[in-house]
mmJSON file of the N, C-alpha and C atoms, coordinates in Angstrom:
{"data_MODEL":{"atom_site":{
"group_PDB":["ATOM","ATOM","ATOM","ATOM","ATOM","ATOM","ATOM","ATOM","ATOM","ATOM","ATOM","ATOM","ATOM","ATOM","ATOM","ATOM","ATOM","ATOM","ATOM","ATOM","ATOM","ATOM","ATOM","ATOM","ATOM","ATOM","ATOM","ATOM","ATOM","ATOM","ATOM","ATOM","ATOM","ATOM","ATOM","ATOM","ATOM","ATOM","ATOM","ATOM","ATOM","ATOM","ATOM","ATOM","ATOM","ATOM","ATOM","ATOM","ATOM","ATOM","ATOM","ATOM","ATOM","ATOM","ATOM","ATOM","ATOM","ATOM","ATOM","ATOM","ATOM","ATOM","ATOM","ATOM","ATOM","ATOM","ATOM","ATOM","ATOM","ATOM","ATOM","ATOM","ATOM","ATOM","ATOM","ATOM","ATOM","ATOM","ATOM","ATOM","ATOM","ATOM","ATOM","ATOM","ATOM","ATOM","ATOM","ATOM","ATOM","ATOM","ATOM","ATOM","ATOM","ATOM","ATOM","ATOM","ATOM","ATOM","ATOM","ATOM","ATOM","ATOM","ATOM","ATOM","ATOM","ATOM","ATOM","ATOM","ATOM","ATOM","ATOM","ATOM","ATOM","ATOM","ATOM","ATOM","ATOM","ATOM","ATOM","ATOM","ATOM","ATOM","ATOM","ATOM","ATOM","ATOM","ATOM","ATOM","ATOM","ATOM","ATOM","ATOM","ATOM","ATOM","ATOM","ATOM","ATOM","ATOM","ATOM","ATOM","ATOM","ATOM","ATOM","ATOM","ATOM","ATOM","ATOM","ATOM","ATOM","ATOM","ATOM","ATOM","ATOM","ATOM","ATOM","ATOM","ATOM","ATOM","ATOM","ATOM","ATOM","ATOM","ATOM","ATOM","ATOM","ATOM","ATOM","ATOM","ATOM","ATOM","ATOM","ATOM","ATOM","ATOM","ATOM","ATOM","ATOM","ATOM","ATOM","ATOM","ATOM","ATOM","ATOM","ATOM","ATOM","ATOM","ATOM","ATOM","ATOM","ATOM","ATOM","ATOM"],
"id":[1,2,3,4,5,6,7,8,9,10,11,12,13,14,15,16,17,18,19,20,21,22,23,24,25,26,27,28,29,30,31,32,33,34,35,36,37,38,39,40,41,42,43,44,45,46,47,48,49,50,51,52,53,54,55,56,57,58,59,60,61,62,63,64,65,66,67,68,69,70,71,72,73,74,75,76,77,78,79,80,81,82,83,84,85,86,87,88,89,90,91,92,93,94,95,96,97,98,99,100,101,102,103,104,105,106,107,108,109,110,111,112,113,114,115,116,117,118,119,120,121,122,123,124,125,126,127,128,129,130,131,132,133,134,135,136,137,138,139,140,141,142,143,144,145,146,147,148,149,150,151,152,153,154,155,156,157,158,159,160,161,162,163,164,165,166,167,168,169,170,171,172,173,174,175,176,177,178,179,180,181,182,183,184,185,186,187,188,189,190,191,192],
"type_symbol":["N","C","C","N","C","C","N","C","C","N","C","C","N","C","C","N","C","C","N","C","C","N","C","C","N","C","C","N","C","C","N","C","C","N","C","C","N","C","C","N","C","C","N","C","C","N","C","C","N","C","C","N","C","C","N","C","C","N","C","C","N","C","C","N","C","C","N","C","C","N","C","C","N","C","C","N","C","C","N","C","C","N","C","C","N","C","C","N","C","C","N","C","C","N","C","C","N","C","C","N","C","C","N","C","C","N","C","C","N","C","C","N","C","C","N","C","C","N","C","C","N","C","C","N","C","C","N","C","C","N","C","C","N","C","C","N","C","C","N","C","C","N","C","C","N","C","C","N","C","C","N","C","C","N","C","C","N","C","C","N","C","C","N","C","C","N","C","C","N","C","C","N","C","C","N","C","C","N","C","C","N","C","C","N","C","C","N","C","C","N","C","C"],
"label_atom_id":["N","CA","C","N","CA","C","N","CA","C","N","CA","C","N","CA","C","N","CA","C","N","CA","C","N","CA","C","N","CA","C","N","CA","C","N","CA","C","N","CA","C","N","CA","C","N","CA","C","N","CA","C","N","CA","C","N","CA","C","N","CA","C","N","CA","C","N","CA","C","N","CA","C","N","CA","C","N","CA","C","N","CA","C","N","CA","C","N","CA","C","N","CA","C","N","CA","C","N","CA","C","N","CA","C","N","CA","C","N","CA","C","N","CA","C","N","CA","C","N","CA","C","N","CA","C","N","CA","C","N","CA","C","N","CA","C","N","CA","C","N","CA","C","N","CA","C","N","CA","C","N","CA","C","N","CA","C","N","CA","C","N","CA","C","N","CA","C","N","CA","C","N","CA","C","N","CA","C","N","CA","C","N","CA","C","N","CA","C","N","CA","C","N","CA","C","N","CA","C","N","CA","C","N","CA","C","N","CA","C","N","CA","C","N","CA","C","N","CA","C","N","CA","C"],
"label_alt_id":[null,null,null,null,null,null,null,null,null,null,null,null,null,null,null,null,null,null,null,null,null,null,null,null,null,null,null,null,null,null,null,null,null,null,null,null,null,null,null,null,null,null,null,null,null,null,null,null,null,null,null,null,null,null,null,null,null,null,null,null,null,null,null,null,null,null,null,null,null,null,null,null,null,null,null,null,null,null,null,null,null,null,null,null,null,null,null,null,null,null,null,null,null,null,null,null,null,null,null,null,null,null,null,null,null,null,null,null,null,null,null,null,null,null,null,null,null,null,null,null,null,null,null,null,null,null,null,null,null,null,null,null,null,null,null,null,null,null,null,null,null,null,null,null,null,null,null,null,null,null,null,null,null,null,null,null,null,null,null,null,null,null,null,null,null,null,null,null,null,null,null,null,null,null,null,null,null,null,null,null,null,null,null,null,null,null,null,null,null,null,null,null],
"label_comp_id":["UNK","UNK","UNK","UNK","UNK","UNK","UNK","UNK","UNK","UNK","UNK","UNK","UNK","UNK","UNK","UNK","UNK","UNK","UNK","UNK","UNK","UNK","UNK","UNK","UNK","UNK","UNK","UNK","UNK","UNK","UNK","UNK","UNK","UNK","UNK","UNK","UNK","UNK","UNK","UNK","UNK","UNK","UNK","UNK","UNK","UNK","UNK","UNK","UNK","UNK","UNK","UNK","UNK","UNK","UNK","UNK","UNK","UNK","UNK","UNK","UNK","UNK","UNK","UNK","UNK","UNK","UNK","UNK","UNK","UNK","UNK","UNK","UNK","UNK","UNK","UNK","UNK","UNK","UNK","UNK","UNK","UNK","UNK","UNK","UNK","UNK","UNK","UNK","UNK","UNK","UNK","UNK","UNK","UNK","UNK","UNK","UNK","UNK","UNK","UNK","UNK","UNK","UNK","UNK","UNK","UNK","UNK","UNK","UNK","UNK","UNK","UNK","UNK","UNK","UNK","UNK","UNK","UNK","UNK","UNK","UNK","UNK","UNK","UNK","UNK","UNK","UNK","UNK","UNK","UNK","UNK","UNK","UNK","UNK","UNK","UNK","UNK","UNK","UNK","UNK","UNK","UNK","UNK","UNK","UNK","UNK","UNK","UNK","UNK","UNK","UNK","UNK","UNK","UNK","UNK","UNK","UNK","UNK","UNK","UNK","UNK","UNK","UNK","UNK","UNK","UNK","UNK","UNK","UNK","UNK","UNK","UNK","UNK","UNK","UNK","UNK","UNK","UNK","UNK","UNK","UNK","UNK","UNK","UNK","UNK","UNK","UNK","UNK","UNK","UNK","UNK","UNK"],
"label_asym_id":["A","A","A","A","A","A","A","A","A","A","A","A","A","A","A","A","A","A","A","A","A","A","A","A","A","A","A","A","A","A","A","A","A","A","A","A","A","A","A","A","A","A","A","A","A","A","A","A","A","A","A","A","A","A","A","A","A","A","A","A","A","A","A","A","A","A","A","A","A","A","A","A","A","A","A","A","A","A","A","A","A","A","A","A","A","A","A","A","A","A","A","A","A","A","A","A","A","A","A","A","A","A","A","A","A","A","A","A","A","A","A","A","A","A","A","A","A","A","A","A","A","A","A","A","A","A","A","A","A","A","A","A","A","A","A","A","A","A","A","A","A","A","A","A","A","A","A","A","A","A","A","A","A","A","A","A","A","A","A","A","A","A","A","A","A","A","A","A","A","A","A","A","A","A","A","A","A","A","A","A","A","A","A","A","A","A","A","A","A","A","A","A"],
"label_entity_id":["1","1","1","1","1","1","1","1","1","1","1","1","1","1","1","1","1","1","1","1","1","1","1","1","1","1","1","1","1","1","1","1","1","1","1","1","1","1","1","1","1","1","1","1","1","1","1","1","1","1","1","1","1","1","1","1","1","1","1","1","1","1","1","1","1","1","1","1","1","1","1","1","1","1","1","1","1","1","1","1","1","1","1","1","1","1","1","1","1","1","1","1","1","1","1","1","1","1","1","1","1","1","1","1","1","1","1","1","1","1","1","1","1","1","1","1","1","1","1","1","1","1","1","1","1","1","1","1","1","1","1","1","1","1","1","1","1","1","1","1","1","1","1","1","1","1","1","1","1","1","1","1","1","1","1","1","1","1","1","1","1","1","1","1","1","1","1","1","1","1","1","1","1","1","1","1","1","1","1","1","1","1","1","1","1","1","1","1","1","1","1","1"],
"label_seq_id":[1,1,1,2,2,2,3,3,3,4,4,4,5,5,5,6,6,6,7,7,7,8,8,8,9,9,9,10,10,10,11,11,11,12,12,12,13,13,13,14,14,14,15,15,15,16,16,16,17,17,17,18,18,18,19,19,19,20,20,20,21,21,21,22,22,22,23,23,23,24,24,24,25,25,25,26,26,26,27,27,27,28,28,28,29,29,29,30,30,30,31,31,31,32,32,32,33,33,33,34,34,34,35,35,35,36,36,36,37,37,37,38,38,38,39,39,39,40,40,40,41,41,41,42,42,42,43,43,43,44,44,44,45,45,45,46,46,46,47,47,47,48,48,48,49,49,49,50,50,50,51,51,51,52,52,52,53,53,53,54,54,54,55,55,55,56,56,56,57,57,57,58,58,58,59,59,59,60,60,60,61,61,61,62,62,62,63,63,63,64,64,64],
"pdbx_PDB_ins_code":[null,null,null,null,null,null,null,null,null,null,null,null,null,null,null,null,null,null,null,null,null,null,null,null,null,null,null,null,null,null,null,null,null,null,null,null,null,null,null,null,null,null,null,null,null,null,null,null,null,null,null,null,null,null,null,null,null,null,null,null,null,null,null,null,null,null,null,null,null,null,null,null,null,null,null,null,null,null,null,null,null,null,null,null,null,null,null,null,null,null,null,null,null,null,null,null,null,null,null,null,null,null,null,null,null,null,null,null,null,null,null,null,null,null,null,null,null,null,null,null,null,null,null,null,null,null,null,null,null,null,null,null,null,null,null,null,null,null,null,null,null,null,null,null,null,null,null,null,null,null,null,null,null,null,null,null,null,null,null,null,null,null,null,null,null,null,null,null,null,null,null,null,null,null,null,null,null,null,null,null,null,null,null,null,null,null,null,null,null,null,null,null],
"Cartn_x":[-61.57,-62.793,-63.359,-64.6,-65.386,-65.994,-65.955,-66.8,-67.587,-68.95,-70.302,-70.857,-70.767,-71.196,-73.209,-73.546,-75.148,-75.767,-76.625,-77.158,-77.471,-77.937,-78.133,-77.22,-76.032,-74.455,-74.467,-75.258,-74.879,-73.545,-73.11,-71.798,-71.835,-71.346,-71.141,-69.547,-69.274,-67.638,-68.009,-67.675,-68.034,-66.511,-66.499,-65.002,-65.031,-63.944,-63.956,-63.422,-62.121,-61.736,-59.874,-59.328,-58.475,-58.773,-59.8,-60.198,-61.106,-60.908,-61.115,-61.834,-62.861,-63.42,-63.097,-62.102,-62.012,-62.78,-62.708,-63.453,-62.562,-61.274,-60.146,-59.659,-60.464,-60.562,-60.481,-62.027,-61.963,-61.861,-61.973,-61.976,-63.035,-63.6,-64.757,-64.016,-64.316,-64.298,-65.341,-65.14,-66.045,-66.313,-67.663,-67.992,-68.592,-68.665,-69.382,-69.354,-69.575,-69.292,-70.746,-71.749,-72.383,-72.259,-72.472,-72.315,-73.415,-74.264,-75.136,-75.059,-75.312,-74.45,-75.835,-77.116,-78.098,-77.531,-77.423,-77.988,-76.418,-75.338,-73.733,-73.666,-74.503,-74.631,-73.386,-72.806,-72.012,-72.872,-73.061,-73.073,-72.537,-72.028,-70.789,-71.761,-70.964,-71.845,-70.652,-70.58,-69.307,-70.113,-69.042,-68.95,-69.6,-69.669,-70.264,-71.917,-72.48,-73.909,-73.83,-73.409,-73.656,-74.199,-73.518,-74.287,-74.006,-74.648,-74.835,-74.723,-73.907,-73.902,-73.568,-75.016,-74.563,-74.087,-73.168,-72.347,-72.994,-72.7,-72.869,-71.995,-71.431,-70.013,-70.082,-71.298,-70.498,-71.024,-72.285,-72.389,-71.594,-71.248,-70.287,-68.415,-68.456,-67.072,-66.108,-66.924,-66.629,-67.209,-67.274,-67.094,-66.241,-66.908,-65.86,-65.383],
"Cartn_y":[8.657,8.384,7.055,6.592,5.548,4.953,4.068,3.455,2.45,2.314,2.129,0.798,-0.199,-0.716,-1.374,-1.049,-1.647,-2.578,-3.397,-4.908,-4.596,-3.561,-3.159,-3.119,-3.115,-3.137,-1.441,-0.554,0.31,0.661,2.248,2.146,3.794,4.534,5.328,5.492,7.008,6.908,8.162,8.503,9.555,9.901,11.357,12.156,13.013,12.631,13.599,14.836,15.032,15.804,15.524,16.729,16.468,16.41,16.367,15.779,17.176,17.745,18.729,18.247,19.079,19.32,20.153,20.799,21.666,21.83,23.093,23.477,24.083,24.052,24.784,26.074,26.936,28.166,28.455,27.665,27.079,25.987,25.692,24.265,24.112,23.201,23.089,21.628,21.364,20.378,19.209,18.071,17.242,16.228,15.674,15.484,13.62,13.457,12.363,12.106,10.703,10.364,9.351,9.386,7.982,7.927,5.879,5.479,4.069,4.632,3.907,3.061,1.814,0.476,0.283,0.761,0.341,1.467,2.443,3.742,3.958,3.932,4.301,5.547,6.273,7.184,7.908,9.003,9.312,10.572,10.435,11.937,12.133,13.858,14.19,15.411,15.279,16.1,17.155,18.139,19.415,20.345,21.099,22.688,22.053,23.231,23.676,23.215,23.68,24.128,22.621,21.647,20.184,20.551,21.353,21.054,19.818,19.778,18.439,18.13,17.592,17.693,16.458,15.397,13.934,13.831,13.069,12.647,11.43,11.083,9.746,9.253,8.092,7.539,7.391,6.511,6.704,7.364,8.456,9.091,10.688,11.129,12.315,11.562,10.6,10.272,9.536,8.812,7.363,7.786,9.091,9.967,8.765,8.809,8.324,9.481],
"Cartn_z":[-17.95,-18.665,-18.211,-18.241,-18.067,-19.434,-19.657,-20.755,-20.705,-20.754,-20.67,-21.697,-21.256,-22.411,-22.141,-23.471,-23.06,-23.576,-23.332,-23.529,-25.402,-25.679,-27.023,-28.018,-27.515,-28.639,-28.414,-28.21,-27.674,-26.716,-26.89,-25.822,-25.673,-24.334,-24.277,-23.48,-23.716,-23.119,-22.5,-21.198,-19.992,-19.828,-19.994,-19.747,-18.885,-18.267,-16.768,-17.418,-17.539,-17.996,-18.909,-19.566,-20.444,-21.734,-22.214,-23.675,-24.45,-25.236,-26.223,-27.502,-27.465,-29.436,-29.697,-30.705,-31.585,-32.884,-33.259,-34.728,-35.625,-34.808,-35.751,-34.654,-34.3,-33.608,-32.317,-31.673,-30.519,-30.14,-28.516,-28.296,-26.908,-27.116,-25.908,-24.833,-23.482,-23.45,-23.488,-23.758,-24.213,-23.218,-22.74,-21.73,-21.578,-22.996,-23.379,-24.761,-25.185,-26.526,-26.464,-27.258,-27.217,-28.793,-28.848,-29.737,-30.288,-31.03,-31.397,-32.812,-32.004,-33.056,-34.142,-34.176,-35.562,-36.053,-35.67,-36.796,-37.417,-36.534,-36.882,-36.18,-35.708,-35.014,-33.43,-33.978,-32.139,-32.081,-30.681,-30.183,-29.079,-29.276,-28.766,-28.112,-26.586,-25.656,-25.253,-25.553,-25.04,-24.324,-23.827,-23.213,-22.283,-21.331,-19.756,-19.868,-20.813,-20.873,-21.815,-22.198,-22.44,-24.116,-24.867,-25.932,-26.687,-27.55,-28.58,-29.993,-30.901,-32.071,-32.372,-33.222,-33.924,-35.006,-35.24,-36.759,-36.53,-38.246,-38.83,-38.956,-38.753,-39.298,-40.234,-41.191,-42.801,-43.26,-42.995,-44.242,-43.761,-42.606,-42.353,-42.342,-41.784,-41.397,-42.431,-43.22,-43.897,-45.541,-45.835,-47.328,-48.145,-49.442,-50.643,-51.69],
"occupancy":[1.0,1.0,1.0,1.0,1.0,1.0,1.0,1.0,1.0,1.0,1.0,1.0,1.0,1.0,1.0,1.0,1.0,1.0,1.0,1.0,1.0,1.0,1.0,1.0,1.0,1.0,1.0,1.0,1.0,1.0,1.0,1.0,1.0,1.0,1.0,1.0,1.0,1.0,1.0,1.0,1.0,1.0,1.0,1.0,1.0,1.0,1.0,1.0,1.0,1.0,1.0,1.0,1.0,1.0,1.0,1.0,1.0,1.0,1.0,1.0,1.0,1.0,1.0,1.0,1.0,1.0,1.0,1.0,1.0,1.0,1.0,1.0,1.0,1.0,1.0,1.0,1.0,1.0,1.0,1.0,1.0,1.0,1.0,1.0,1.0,1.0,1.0,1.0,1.0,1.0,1.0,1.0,1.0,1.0,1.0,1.0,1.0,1.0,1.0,1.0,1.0,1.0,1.0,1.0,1.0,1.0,1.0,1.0,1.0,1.0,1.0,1.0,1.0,1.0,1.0,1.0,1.0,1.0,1.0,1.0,1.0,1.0,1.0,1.0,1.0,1.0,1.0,1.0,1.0,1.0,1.0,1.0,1.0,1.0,1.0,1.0,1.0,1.0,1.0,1.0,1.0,1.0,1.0,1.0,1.0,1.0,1.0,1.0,1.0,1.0,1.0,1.0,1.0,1.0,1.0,1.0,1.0,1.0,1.0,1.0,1.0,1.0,1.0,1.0,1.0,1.0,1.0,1.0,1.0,1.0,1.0,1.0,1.0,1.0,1.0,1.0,1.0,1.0,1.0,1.0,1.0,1.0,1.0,1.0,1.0,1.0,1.0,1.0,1.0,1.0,1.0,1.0],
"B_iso_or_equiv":[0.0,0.0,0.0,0.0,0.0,0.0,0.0,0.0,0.0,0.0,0.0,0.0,0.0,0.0,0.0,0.0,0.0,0.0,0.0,0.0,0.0,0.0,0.0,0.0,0.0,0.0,0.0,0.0,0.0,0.0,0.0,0.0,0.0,0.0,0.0,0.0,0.0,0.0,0.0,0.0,0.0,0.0,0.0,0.0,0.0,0.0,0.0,0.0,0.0,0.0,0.0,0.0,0.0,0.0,0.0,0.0,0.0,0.0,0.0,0.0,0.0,0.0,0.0,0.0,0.0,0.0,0.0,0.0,0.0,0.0,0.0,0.0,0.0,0.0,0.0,0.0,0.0,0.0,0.0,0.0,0.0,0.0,0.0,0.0,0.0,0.0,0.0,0.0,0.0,0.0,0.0,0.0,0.0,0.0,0.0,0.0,0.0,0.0,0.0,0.0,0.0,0.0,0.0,0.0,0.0,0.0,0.0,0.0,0.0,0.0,0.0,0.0,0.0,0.0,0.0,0.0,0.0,0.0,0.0,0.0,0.0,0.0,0.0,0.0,0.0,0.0,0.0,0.0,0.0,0.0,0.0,0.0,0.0,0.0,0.0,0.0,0.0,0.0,0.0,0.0,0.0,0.0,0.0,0.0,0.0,0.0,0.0,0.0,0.0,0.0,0.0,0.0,0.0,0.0,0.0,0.0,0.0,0.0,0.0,0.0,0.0,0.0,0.0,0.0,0.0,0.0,0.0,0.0,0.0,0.0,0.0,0.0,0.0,0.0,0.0,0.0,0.0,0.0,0.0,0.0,0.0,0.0,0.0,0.0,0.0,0.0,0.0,0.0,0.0,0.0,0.0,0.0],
"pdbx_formal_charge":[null,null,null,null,null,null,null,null,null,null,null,null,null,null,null,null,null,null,null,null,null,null,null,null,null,null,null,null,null,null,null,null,null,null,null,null,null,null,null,null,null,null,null,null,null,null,null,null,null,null,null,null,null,null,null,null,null,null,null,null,null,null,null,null,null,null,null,null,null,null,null,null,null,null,null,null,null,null,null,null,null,null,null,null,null,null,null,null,null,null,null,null,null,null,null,null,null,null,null,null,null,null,null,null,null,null,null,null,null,null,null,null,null,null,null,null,null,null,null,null,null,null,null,null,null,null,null,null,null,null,null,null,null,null,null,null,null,null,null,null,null,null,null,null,null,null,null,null,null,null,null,null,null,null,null,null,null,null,null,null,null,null,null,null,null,null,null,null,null,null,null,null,null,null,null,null,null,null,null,null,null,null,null,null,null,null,null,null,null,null,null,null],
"auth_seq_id":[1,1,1,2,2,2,3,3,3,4,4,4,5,5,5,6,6,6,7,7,7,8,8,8,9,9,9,10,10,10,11,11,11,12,12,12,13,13,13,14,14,14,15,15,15,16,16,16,17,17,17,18,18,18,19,19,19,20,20,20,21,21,21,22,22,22,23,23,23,24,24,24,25,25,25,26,26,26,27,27,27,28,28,28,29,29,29,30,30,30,31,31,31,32,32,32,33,33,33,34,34,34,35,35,35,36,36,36,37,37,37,38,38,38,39,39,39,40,40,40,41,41,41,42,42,42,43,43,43,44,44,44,45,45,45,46,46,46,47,47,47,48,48,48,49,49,49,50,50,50,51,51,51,52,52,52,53,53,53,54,54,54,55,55,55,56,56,56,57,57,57,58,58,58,59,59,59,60,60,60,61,61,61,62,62,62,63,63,63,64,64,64],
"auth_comp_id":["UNK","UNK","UNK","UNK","UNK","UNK","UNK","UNK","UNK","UNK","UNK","UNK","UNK","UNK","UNK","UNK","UNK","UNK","UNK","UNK","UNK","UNK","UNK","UNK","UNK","UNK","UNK","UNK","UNK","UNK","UNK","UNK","UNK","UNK","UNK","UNK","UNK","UNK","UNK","UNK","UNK","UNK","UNK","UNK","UNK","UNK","UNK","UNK","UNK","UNK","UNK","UNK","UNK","UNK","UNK","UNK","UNK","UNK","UNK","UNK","UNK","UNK","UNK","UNK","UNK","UNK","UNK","UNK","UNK","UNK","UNK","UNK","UNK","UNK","UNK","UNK","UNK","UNK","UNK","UNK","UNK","UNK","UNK","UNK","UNK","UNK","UNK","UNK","UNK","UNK","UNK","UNK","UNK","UNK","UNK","UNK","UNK","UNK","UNK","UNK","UNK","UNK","UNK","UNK","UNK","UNK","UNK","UNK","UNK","UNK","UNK","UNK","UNK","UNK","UNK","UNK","UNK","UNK","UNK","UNK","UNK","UNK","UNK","UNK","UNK","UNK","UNK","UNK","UNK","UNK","UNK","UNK","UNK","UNK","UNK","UNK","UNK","UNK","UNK","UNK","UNK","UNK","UNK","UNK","UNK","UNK","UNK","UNK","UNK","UNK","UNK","UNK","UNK","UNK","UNK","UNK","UNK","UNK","UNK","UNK","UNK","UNK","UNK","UNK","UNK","UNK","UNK","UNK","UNK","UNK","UNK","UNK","UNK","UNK","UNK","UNK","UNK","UNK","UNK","UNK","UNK","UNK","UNK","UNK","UNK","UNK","UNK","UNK","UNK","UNK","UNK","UNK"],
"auth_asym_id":["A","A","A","A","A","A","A","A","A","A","A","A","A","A","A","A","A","A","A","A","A","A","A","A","A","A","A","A","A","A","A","A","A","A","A","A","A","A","A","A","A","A","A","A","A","A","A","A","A","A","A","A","A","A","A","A","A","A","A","A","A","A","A","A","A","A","A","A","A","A","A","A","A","A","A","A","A","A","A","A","A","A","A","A","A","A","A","A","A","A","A","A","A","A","A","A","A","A","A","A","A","A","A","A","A","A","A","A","A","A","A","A","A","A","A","A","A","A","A","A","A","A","A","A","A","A","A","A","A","A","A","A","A","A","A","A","A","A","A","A","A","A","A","A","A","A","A","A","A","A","A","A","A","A","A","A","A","A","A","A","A","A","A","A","A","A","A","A","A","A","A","A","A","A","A","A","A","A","A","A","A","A","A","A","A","A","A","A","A","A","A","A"],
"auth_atom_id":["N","CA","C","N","CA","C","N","CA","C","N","CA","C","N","CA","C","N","CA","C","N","CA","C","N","CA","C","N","CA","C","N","CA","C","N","CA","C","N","CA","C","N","CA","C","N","CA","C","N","CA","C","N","CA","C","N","CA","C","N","CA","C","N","CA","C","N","CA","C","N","CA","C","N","CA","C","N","CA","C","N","CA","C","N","CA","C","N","CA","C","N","CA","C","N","CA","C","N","CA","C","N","CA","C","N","CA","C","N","CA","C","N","CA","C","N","CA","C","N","CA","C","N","CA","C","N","CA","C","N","CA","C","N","CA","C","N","CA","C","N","CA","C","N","CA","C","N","CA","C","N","CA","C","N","CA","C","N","CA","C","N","CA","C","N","CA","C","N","CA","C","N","CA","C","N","CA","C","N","CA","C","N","CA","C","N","CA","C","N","CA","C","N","CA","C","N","CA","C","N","CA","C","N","CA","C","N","CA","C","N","CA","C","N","CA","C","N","CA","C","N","CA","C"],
"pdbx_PDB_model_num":[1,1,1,1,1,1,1,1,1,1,1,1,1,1,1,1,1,1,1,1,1,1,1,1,1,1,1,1,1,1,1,1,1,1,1,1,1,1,1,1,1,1,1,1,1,1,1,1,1,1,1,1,1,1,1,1,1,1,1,1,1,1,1,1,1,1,1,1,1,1,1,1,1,1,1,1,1,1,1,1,1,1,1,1,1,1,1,1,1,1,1,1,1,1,1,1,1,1,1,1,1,1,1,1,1,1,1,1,1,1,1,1,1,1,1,1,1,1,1,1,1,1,1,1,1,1,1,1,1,1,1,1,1,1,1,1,1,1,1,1,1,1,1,1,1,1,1,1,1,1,1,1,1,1,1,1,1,1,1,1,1,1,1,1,1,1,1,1,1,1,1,1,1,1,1,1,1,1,1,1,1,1,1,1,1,1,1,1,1,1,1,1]
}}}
């Protein structure tokens, strides 16, 4: 993997390969992680065809 850092506090992490998203069922591999330091924001780039799905860190990850 490579990790990216940007003048913004921004950061991304680039995956060659080895690294999996699961949903329980399946598993894709995952290709990219970005991570955006205003919003708390990741997005996670999987599968072949690069799809895309953003979490929030605290309001999906960081639940009370």
């Amino acid at each position: 993997f490579k990790i990216v850092a940007y003048k913004s506090g921004n950061a991304s992490v680039e995956i060659f390969s080895g690294i999996e998203l699961s949903n329980g069922k399946l598993s894709y591999p995952l290709n990219q992680v970005k991570l955006y330091k205003e919003s708390g924001d990741l997005l996670l780039d999987f599968d072949t065809d690069h799809s895309q799905v953003k979490i929030n860190l605290k309001a999906d990850l960081l639940k009370k």
